[in-house]
N, C-alpha and C positions, 0 to 999 in steps of 0.2 A: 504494500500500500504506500500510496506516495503523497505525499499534497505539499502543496505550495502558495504562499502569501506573497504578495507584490506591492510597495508600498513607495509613492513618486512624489514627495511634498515640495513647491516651488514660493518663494516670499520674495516676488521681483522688488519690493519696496525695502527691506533688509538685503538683495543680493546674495541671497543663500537657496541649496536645492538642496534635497537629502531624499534617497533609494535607499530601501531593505528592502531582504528578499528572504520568508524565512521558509526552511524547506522540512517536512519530519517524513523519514522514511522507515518502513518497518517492515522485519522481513525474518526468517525462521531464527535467525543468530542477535541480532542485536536491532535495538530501536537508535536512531541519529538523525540529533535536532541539528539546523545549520544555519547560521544566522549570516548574512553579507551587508552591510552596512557603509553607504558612501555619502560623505557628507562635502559639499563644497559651498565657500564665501569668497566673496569675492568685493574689496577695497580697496582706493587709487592708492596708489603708489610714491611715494617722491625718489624711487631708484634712478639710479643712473645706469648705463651700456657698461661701465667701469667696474660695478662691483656682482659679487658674485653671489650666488644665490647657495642656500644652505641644504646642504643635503636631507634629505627625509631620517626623519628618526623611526627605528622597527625595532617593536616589543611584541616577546615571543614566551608564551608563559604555558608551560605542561602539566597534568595532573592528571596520575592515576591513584583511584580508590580503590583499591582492591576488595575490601570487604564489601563495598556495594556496588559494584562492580560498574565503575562508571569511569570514562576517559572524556579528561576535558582537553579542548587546546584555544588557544585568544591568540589572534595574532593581529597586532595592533600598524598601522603604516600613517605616520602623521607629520606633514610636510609646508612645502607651500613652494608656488613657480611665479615666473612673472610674466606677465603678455604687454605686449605692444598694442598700445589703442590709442587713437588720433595721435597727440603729442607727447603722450605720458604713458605710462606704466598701469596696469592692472595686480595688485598681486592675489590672487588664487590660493586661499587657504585650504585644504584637504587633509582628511580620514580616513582612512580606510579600516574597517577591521571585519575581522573571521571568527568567529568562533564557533566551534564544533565539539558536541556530546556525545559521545555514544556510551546506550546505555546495553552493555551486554548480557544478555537471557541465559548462556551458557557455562558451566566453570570454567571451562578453557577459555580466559577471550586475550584476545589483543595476541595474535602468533608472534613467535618469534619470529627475528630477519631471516633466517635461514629456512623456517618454513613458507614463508612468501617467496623466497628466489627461486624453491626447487619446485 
């Protein structure tokens, strides 16, 4: 069983838009929630062509429960770019993140790597 949520909010008067999309699949081994999240804003700029723009910061955080048999993972991407418009600068604030549950039905879960390769 599969289902899926789609969610598109636009606030052209703050210059911000934000997408999720959350997905829960279920199937003889494990149930897995999946959430995608993207969020952009967008503010003038006073950059210059001279300076350089900062690289995205990525937070990546793992958890397994064994007793309840649950695997979490967040993977977080949160940055910002610059665009050219008319005479000046736009800078583009952005989100991104991932997070993903699964929730395992069976004692054996989460294989090892060596059982995935072979």
């Amino acid at each position: 069983m599969k289902r899926l949520i789609f969610k598109n909010k636009k606030d052209f008067q703050k210059g911000t838009k934000e997408l999720s999309l959350c997905q829960k699949i279920e199937d003889k081994e494990s149930i897995t929630h999946i959430k995608k999240a993207f969020s952009y804003s967008i503010v003038e700029s006073l950059r210059t062509l001279k300076e350089s723009s900062e690289e995205p910061q990525v937070h990546v955080i793992k958890n397994i429960d064994s007793k309840k048999k649950i695997e979490k993972i967040d993977i977080k991407c949160v940055g910002n770019f610059y665009f050219p418009y008319e005479r000046s600068f736009l800078k583009i604030k952005f989100e991104h993140s991932l997070n993903v549950q699964i929730y395992w039905k069976t004692d054996i879960f989460s294989p090892k790597k060596s059982a995935i390769l072979t």
